[in-house]
N, C-alpha and C positions, 0 to 999 in steps of 0.2 A: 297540203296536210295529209298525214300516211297515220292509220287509224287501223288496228289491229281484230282481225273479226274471225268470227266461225258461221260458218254457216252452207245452210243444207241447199243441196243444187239438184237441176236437174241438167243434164247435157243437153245441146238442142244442135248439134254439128258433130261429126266426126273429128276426133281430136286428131292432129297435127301434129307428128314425133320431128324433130327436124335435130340436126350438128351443127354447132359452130367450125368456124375454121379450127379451132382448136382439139374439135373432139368430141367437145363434151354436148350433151343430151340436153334437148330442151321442148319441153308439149305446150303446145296452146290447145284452148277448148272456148267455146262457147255455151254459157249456160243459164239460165233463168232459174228464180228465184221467186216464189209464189208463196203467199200465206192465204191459209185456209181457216176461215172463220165456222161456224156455228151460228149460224142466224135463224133461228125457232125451228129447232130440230132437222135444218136442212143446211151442208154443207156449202159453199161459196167459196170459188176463188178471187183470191184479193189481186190487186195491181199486180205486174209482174215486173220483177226489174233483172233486167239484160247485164250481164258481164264476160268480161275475157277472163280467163284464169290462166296462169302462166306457172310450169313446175320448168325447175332444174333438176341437171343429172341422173341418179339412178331413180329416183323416184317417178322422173318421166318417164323413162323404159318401162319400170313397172307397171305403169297404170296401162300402157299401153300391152304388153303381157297379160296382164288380168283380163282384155277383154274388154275394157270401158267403151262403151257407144254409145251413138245417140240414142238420148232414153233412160240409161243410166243415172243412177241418182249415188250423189257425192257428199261426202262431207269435206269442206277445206274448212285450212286455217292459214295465214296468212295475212301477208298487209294489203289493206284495201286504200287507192289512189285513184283519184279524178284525174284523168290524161286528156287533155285536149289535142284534136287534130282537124286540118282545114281539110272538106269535103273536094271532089272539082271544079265544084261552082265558087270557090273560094269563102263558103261557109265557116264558121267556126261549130265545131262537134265538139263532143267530149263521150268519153267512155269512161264505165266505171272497170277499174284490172284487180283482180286478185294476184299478188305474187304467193304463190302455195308456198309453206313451209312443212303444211300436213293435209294426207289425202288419204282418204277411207271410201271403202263402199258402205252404201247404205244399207246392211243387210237384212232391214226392214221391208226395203222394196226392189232387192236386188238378188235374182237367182244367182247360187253362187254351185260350186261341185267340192267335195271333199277331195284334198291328196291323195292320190293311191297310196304311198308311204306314209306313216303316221313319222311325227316329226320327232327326234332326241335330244334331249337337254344336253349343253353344250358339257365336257368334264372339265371340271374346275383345274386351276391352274396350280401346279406345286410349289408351295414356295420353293425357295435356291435354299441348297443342303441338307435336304429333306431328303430319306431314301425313296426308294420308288419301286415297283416289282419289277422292273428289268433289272437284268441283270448288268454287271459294271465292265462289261465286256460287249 
């Protein structure tokens, strides 16, 4: 069953940029996931649950660009699947995977720097037959 989630991570491994034969871009990360209670004025952390999270394409490039390490703290969104896989001992495992569709930093807990260039609204598109200030030459 593939169950669609959001949810706040922290990284706990150095993410993993790697290519396909083909080219294209793909990160894995390892991350945990902790909720923090309130128990009579004094803060507590709750179970923690372990995941892979896995981006495609430019989005893997980016995260790796921005800097993401261990420590880091993410927001994904994405489908969330139970994968089982046999340990050496011929165990049966199971991991929980995030396949990413969206990844943010958490800028609550995550130093970040400003662009040196401030950024420009894209200019809008002319409609066809519409004049335009160049000239027709």
């Amino acid at each position: 069953m593939t169950l669609r989630v959001s949810a706040d991570l922290t990284v706990v491994a150095q993410p993993e940029l790697k290519f396909s034969n083909a080219g294209k871009a793909w990160l894995s990360l390892r991350a945990v996931s902790k909720q923090r209670k309130n128990v009579g004025g004094k803060w507590e952390d709750g179970e923690p649950t372990w995941l892979n999270v896995v981006v495609f394409g430019k989005t893997a490039e980016m995260i790796v660009e921005s800097g993401v390490t261990k420590g880091t703290r993410l927001n994904v969104q994405g489908r969330l699947e139970n994968r089982p896989w046999t340990d050496r001992e011929g165990n049966e495992r199971h991991t929980l995977e995030i396949t990413a569709d969206n990844v943010g930093l958490d800028l609550a807990f995550t130093a970040y720097g400003r662009a040196d260039e401030p950024r420009r609204a894209p200019r809008p598109a002319e409609p066809a037959g519409f004049p335009t200030d160049e000239g027709p030459f």
